[in-house]
KEFI-660424 format. One record per atom (N, C-alpha, C, CB): z, x, y; residue in three letters. Coordinates in steps of 0.02 Angstrom, whole numbers, plus 50000, padded with zeros to 5 digits. Glycine has a CB too. Layout:
BEGIN
ZXYALA ...
***
This chain:
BEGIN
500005004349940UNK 500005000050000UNK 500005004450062UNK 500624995250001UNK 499465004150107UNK 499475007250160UNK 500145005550187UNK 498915005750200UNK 500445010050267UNK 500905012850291UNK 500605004650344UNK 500925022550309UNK 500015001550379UNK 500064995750394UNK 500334992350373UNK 499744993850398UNK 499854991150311UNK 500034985350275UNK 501074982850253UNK 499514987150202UNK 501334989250242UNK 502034989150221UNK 502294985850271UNK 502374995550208UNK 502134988750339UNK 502454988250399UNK 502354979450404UNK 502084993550462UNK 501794976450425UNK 501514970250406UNK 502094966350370UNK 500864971350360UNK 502374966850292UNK 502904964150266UNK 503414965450294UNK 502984965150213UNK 503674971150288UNK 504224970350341UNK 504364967550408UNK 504354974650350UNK 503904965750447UNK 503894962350504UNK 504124954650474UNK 503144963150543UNK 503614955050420UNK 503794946950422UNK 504104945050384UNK 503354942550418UNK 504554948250345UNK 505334949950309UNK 505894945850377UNK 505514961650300UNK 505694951950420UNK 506454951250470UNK 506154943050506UNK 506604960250555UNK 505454941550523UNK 505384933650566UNK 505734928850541UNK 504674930150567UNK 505714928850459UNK 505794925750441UNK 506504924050417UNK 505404926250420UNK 506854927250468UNK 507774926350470UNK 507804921050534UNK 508344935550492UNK 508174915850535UNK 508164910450580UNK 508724911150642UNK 508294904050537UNK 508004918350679UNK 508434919250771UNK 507714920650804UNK 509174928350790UNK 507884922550854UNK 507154925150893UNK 507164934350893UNK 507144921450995UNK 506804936750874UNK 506854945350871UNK 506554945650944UNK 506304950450800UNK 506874949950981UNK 506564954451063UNK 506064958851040UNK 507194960251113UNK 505644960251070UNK 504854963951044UNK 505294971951029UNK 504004964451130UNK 505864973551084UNK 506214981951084UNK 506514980151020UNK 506864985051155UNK 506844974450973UNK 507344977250930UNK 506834978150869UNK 508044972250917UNK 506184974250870UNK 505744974350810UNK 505524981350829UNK 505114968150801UNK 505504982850884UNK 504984988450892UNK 505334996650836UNK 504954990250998UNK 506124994450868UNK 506594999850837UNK 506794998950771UNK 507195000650872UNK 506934991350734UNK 506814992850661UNK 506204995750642UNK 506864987350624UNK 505674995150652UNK 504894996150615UNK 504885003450643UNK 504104990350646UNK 505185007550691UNK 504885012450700UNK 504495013950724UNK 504795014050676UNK 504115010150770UNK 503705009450805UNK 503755006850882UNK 503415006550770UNK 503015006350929UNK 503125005551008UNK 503254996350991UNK 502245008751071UNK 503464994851068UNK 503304986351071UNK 502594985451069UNK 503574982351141UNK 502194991751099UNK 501304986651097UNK 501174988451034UNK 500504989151158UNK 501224990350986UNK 501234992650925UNK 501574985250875UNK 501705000250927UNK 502064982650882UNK 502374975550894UNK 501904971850876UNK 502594973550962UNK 501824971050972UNK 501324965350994UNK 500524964050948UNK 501134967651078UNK 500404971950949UNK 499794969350897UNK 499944967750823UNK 499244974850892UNK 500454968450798UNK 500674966950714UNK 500624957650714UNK 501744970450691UNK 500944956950775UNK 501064949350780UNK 500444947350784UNK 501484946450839UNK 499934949050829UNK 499204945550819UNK 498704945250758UNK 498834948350863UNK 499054951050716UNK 498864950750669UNK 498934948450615UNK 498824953350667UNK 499714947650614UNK 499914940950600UNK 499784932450593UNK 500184941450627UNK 499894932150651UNK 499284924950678UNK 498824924250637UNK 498834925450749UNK 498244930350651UNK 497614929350632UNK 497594928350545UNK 497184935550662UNK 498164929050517UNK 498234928350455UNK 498444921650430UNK 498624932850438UNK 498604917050491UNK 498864909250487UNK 499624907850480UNK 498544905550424UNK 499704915250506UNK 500664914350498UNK 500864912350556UNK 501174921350482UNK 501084903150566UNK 501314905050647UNK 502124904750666UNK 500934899150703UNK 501974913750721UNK 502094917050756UNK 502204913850826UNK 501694921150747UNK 502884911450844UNK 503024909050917UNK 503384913550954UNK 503394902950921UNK 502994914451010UNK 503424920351082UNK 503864915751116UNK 502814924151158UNK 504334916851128UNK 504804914751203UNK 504984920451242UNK 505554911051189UNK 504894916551309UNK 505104922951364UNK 505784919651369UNK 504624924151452UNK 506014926651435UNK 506544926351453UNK 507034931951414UNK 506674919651447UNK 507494931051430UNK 508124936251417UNK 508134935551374UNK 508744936451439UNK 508464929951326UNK 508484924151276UNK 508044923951215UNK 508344918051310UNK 507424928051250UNK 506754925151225UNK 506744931851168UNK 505984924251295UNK 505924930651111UNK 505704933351066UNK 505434931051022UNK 505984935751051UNK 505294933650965UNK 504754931450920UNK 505274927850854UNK 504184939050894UNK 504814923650820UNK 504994919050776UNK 504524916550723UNK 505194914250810UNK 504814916350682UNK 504304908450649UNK 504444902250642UNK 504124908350583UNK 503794898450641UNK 503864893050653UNK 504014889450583UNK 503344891250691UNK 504244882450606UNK 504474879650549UNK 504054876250542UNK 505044876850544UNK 503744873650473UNK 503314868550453UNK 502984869450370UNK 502724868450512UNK 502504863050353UNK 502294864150305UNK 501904870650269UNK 502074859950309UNK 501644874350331UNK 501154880550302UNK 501764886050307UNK 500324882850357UNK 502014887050301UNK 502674889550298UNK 502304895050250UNK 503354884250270UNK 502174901950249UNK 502224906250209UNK 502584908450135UNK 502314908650242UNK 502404910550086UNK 503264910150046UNK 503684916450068UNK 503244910649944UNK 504114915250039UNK 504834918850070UNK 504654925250057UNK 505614917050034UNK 505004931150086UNK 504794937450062UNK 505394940150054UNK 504334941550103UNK 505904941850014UNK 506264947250019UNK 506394952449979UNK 506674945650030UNK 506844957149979UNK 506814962749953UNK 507194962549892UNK 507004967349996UNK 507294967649863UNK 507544968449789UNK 508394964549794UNK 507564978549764UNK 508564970049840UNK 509224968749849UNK 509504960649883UNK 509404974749896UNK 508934957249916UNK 509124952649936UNK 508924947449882UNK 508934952149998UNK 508514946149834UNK 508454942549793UNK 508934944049741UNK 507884942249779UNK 509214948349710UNK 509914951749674UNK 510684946749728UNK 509894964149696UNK 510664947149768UNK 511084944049835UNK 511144935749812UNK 510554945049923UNK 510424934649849UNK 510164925049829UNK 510574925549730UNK 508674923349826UNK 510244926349705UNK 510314926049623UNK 511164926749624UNK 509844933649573UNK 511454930849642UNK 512174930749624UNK 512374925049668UNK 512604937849637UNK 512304922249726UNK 512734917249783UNK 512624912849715UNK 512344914049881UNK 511944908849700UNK 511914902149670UNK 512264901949622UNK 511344899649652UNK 512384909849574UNK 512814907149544UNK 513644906949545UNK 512624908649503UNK 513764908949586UNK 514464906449596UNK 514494902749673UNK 515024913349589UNK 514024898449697UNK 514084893849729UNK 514594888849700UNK 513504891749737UNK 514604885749648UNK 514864880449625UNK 515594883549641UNK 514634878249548UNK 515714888349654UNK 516694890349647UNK 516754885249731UNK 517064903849658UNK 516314886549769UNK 516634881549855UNK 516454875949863UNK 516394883949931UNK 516794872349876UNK 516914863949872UNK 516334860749908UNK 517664861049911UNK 515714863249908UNK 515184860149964UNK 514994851949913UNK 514264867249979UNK 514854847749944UNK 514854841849900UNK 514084842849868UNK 514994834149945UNK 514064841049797UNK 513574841149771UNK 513154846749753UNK 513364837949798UNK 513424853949770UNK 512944858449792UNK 512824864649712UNK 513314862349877UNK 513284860249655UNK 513214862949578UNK 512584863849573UNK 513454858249517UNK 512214858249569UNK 511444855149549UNK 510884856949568UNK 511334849349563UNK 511104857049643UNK 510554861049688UNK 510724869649662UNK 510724859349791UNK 511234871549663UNK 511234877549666UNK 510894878949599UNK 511874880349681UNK 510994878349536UNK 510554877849481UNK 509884875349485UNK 510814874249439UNK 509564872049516UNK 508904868949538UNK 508614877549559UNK 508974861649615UNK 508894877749618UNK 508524885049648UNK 508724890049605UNK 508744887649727UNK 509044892549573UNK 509124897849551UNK 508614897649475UNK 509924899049549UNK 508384893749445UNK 507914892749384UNK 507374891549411UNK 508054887549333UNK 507194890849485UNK 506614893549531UNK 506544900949537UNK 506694891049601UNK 506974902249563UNK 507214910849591UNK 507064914349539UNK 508084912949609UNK 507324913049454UNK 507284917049411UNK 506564919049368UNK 507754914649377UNK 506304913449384UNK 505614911249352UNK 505004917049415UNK 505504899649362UNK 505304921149454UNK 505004925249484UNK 505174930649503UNK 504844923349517UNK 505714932149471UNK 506104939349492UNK 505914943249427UNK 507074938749505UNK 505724949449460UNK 505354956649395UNK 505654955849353UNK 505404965249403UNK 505714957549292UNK 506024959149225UNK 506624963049243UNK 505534963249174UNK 506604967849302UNK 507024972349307UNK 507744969449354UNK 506614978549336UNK 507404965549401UNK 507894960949430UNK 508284954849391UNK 507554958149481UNK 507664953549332UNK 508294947449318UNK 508634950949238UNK 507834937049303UNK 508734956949231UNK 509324961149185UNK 509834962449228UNK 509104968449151UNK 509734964649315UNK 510194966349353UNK 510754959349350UNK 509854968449425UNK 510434956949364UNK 510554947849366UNK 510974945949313UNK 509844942849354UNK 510704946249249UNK 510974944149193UNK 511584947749178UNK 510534944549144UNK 511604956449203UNK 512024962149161UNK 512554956949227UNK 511784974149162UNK 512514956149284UNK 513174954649319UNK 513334948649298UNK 513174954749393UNK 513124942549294UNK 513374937749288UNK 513824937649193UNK 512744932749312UNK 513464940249159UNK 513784941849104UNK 514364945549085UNK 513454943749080UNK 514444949749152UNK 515094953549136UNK 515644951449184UNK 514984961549142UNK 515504947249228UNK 515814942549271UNK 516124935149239UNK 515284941349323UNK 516834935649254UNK 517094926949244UNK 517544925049289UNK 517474924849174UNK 517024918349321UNK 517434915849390UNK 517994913249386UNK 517134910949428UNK 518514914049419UNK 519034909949418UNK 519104904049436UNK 519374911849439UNK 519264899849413UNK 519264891049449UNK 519744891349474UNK 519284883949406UNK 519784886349536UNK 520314885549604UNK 520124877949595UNK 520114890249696UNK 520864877249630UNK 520834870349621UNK 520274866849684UNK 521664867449626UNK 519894862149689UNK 519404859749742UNK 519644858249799UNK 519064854549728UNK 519244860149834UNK 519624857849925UNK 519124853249943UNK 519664865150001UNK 519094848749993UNK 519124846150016UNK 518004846350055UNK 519884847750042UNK 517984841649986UNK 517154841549989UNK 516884843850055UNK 516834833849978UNK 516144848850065UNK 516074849350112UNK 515034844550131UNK 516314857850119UNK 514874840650160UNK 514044837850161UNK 513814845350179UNK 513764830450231UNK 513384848150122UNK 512754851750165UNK 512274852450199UNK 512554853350156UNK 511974845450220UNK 511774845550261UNK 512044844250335UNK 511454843250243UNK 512814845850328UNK 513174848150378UNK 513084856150409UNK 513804846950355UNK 513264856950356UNK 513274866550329UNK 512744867350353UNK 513274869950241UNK 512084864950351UNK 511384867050382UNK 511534866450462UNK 510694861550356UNK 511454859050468UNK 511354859650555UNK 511874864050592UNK 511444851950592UNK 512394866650552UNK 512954870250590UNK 512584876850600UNK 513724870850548UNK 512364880650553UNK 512274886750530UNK 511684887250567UNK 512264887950457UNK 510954882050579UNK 510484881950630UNK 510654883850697UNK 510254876150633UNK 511294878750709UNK 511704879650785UNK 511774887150800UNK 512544876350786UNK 511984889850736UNK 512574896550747UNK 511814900650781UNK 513104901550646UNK 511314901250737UNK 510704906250713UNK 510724905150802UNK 509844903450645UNK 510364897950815UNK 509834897050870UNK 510294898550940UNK 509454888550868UNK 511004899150935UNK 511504900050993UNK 511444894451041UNK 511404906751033UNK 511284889050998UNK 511204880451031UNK 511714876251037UNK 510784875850993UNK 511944873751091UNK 512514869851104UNK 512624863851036UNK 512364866151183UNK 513074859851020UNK 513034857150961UNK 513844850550994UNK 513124864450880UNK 513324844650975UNK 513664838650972UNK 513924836750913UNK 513294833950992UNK 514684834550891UNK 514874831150854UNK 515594827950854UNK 514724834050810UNK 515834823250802UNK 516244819950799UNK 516764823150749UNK 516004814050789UNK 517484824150782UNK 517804826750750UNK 518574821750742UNK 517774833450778UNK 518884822050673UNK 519234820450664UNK 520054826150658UNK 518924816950624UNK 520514824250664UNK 521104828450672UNK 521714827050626UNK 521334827750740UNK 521874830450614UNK 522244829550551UNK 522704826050557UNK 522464834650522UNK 523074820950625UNK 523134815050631UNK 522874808350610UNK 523124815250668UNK 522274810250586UNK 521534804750605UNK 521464802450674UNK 521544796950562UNK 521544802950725UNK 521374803550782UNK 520634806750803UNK 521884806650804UNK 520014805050795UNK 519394805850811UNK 519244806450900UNK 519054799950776UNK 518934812950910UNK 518484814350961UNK 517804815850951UNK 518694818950993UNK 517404817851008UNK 516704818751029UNK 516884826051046UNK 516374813451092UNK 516564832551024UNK 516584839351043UNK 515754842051067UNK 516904843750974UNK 515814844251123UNK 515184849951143UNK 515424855951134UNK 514894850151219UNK 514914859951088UNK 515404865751076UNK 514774872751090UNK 515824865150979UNK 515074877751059UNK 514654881551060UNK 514584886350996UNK 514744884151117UNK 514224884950946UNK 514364887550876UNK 514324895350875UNK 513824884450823UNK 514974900450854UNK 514864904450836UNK 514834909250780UNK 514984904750862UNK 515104904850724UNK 515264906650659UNK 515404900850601UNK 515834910750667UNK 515084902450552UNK 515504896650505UNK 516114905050455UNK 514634889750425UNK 516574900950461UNK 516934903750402UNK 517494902750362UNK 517044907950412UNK 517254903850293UNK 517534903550225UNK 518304905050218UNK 517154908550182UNK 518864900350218UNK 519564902850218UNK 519894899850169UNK 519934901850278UNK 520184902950125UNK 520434901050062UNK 519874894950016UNK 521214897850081UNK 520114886850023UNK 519604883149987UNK 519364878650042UNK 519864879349921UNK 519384881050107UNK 518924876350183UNK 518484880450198UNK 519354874550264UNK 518104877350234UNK 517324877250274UNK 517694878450343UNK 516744868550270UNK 517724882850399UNK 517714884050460UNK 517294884250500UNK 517904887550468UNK 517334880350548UNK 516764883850613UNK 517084884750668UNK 516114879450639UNK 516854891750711UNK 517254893550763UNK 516864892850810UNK 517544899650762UNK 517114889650845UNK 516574888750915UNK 517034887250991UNK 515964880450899UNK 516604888551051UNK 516884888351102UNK 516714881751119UNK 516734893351143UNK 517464878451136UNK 517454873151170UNK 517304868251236UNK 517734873351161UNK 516934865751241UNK 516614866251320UNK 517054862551353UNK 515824863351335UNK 517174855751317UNK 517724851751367UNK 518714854551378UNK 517724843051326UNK 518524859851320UNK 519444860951332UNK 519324869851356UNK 520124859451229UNK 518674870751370UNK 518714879051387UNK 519234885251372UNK 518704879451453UNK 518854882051291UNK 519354887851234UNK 519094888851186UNK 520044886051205UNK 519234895151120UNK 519064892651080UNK 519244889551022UNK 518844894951076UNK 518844887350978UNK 519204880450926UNK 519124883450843UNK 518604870950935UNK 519434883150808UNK 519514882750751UNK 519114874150733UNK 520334884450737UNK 518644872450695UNK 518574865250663UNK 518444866550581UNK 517874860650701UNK 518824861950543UNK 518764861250487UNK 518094855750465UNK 519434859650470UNK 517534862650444UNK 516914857750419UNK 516914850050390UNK 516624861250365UNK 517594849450335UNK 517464843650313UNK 517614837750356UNK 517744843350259UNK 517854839650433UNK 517944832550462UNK 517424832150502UNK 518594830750500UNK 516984835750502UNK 516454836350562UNK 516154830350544UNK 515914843150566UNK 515734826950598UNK 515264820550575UNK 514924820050616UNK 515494814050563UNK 514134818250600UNK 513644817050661UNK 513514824250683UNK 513984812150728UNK 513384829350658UNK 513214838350699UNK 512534832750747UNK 512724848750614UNK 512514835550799UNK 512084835250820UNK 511994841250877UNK 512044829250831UNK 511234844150856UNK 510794851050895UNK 510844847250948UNK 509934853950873UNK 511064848651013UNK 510604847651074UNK 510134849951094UNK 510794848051117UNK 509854856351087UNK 509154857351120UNK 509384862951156UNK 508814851251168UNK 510024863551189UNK 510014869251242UNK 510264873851200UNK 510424868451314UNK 510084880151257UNK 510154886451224UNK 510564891351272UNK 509434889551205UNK 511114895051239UNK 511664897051291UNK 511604905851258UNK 512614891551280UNK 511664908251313UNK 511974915451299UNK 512574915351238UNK 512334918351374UNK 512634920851200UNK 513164922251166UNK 513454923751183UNK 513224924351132UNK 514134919451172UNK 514864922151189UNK 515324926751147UNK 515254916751198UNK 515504931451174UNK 515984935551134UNK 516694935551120UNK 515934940351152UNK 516764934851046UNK 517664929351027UNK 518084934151059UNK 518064927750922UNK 518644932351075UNK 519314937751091UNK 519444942151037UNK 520044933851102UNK 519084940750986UNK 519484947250928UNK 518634949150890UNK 520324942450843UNK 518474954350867UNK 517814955050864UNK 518034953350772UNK 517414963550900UNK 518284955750749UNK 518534951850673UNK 518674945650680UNK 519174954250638UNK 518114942050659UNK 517994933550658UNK 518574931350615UNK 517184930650620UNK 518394932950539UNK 518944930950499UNK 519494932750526UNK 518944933150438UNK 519784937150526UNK 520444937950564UNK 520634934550630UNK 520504944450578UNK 520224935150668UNK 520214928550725UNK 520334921950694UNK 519474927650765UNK 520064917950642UNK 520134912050635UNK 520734910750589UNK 519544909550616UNK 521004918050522UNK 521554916450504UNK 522164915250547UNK 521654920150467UNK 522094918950575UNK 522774920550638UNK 522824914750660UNK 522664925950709UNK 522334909950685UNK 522414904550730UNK 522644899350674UNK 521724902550777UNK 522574900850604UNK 522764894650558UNK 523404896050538UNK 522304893350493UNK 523654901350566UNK 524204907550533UNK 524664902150601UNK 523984920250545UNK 524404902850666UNK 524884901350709UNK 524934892650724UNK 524714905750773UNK 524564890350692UNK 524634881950704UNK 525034881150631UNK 523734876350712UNK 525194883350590UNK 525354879550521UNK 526204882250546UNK 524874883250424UNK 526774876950501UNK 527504878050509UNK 527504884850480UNK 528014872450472UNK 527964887550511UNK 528114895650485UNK 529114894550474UNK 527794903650570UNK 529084898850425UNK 529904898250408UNK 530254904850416UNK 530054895850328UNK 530714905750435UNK 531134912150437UNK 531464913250339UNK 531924910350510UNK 531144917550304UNK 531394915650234UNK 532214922150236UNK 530554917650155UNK 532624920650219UNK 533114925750199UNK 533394923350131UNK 533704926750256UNK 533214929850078UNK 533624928150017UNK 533964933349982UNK 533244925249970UNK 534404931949924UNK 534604940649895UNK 534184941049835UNK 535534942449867UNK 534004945449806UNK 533744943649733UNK 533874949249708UNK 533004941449720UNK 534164947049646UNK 534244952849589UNK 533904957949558UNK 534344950749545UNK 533674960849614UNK 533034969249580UNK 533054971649626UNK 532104969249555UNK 532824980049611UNK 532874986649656UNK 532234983649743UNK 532424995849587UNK 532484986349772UNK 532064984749821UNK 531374987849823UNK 532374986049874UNK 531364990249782UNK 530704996249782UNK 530334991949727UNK 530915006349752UNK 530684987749667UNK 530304985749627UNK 530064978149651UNK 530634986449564UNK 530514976849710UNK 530284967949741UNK 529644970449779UNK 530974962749812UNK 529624976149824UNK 529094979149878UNK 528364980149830UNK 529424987949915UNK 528434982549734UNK 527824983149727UNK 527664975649686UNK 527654990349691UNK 528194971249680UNK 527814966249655UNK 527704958549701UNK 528164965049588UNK 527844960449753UNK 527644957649829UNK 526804962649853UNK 528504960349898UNK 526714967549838UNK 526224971249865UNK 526304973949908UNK 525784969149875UNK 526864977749925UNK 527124980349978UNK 527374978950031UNK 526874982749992UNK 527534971150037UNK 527734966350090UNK 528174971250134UNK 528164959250060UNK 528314970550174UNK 528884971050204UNK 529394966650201UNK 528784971650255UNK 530204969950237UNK 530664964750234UNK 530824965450204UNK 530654959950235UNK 531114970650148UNK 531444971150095UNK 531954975550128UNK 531054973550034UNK 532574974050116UNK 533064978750112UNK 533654981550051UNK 533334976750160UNK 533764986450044UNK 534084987949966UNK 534894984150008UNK 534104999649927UNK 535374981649935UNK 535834980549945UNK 536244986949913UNK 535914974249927UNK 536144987049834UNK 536554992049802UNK 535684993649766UNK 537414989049745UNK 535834995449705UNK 535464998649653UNK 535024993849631UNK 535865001349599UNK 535324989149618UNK 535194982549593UNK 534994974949602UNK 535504982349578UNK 535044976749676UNK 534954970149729UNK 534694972149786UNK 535614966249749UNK 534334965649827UNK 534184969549898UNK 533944963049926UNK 533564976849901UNK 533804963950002UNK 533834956850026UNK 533264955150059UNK 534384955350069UNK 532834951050068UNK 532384948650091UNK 532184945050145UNK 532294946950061UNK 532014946550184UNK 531804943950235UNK 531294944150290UNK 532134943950251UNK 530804939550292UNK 530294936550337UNK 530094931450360UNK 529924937350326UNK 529284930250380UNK 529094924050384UNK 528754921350322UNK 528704923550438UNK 528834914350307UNK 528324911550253UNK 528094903550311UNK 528864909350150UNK 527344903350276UNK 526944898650304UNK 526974891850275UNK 526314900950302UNK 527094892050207UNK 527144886150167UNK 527784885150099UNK 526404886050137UNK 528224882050108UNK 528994881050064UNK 528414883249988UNK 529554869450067UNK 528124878249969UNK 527764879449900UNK 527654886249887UNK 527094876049894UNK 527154890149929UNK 526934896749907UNK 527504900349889UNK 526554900549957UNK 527984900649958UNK 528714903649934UNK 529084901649892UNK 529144903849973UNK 529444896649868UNK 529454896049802UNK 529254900049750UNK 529214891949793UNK 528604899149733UNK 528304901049673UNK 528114907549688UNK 527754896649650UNK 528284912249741UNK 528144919649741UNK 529194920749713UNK 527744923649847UNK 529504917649731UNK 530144918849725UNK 530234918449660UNK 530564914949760UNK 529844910649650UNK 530274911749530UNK 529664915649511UNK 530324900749445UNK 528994917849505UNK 528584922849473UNK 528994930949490UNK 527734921949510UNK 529544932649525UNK 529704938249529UNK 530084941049459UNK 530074938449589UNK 530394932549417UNK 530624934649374UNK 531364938749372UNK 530144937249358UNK 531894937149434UNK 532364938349435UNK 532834934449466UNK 532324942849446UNK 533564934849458UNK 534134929149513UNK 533954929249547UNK 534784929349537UNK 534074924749592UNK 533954924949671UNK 534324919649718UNK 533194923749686UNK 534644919849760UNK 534784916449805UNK 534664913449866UNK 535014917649806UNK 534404908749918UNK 534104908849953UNK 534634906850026UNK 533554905149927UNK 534674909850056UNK 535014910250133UNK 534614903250167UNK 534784919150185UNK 534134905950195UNK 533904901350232UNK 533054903650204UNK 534184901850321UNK 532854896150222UNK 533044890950275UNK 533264883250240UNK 532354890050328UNK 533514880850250UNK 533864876550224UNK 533034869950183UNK 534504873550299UNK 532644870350202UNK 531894865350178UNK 532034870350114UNK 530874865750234UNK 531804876450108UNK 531484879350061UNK 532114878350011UNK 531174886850078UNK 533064877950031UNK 533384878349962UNK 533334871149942UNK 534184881349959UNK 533084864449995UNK 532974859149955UNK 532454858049908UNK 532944854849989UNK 531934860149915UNK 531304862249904UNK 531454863049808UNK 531074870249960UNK 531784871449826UNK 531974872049754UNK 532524868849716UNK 532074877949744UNK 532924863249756UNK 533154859449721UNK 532934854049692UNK 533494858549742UNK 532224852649719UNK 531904845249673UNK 531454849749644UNK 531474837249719UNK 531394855249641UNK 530744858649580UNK 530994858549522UNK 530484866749586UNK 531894861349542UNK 532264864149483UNK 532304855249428UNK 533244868449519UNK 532634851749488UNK 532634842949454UNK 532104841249402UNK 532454836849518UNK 531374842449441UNK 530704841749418UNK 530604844949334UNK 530204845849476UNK 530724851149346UNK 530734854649271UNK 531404852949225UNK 530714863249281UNK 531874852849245UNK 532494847049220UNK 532474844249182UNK 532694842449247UNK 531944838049198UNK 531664832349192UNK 531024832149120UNK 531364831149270UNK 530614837049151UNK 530154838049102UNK 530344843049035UNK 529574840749140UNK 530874847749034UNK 531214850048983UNK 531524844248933UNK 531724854349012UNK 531884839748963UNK 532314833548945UNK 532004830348907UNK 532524829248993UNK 531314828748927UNK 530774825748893UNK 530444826448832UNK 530404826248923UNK 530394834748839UNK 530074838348792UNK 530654839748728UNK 529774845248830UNK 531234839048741UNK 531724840048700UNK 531794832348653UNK 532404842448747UNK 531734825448686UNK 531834821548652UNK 531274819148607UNK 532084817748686UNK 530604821548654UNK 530214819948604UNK 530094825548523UNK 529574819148647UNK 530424831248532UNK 530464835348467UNK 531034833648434UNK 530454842748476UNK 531574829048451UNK 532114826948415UNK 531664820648388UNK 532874825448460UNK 531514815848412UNK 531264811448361UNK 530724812348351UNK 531314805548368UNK 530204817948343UNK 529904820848289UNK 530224822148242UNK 529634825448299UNK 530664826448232UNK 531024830448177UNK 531244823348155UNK 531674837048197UNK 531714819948179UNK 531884813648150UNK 531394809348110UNK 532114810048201UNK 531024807948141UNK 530394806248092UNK 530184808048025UNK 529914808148118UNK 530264817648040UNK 530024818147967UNK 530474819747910UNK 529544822847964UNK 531194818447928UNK 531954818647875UNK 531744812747851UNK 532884818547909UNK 531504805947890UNK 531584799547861UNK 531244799547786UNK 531244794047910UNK 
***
């Protein structure tokens, strides 16, 4: 393949990512001038690929959307990429998106080299997903118009609900979707409360594109994820936990993962103390330690483990009478 011709695919590799490329940033992936660019794109065209310019600051090259739509082009590594997402798509709660994701991927496979689909096969074969329990369905064709928003840096109308149920109308400004534990996030700047917002995809309703197109804004923390945990970190109840528990402090620190907040008492004991976000999690990081323990405060979390302890009580009690009149059963 001529050193054109390569260049040629790769141009229309990167168009075909859904933003506008500036003639300088194509010019500097390809290695090449902008009029050097400019003529790839006409040549382009002339091939029936269409190729849309926008001026302005804002502005650059694209493709267009429609039926003559070219087929997709990507590279080794990105079809290895596609092939692994579909199949562990099904692990995130998007509604419906098992079927589809199997639909495309027995497309995908039915055209990937011999050599790509062993890469394919050797990972998914030596891979086993873990199941989580489901969160909280997400529409994909939500997930689309959001992720259009994010690409095109287009203002975006929709209806949001609050974990009150209390429903508003948001103009926002999409800058991210992201993945946090088993939710759908989108972070975007808020136009009517001039801030920015954490929204949980599954209450979104009605996305609607407006049409306009805004400069990108830059978040207060350049780590998105970390920007959006923090903000879920600082709206959720937080507890002051203090407890004693029966093990070396060095052996609570490596089976915490190094938490902090450990302090030794004697040899044998040592005392604990921080923040926890949710009574449940704490709990069940407290009895998986597998030693006594006592809990100081906060007074939720020792009720907490007083109806767990009830709970298993209960279900021991159960399990005991029903193996007594088993056994009884079979003396008769």
């Amino acid at each position: 393949m001529s050193d054109t011709s390569a260049r040629l695919l790769e141009l229309l590799s990167l168009l075909q990512t859904p933003r506008d490329w500036p003639g300088s940033e194509l010019a500097e992936r390809l290695g090449v001038s902008p009029r050097t660019v400019r003529r790839d794109v006409d040549r382009l065209r002339e091939l029936g690929y269409p190729v849309q310019a926008t001026m302005g600051a804002a502005g650059g090259y694209r493709l267009a959307a429609g039926t003559a739509m070219p087929p997709l082009l990507v590279d080794d590594e990105e079809a290895v990429a596609i092939a692994v997402g579909l199949r562990t798509a099904a692990s995130h709660p998007v509604d419906g998106i098992e079927e589809a994701s199997v639909r495309a991927l027995a497309k995908l496979e039915q055209v990937l080299p011999a050599r790509l689909r062993h890469r394919v096969g050797a990972l998914a074969a030596a891979t086993v997903p873990m199941r989580t329990v489901d969160g909280p369905p997400v529409d994909p064709q939500t997930l689309v118009v959001l992720a259009g928003a994010v690409a095109n840096r287009e203002r975006l109308r929709f209806a949001y609900r609050a974990a009150d149920g209390t429903e508003t109308r948001r103009l926002t400004e999409p800058y991210r979707l992201v993945t946090a534990g088993r939710r759908w996030y989108l972070l975007a700047y808020d136009n009517d409360r001039d801030d920015w917002r954490n929204f949980r995809v599954d209450r979104i309703g009605d996305p609607l594109a407006t049409g306009v197109r805004v400069p990108a804004r830059v978040p207060p923390e350049q780590d998105v994820a970390a920007f959006v945990t923090g903000r879920l970190y600082s709206s959720a109840p937080t507890y002051e936990v203090v407890a004693t528990l029966g093990l070396p402090a060095e052996e609570v620190a490596r089976r915490l993962g190094g938490a902090g907040g450990v302090e030794p008492i004697d040899e044998r004991s040592c005392l604990l103390r921080g923040p926890a976000d949710t009574l449940e999690w704490t709990a069940a990081r407290l009895l998986m330690l597998g030693c006594e323990f006592e809990v100081r405060e906060p007074p939720e979390l020792v009720a907490y483990l007083r109806a767990l302890g009830a709970r298993a009580t209960r279900a021991a009690q159960a399990s005991d009478r029903r193996s007594t009149l088993r056994n009884y059963l079979l003396t008769e």
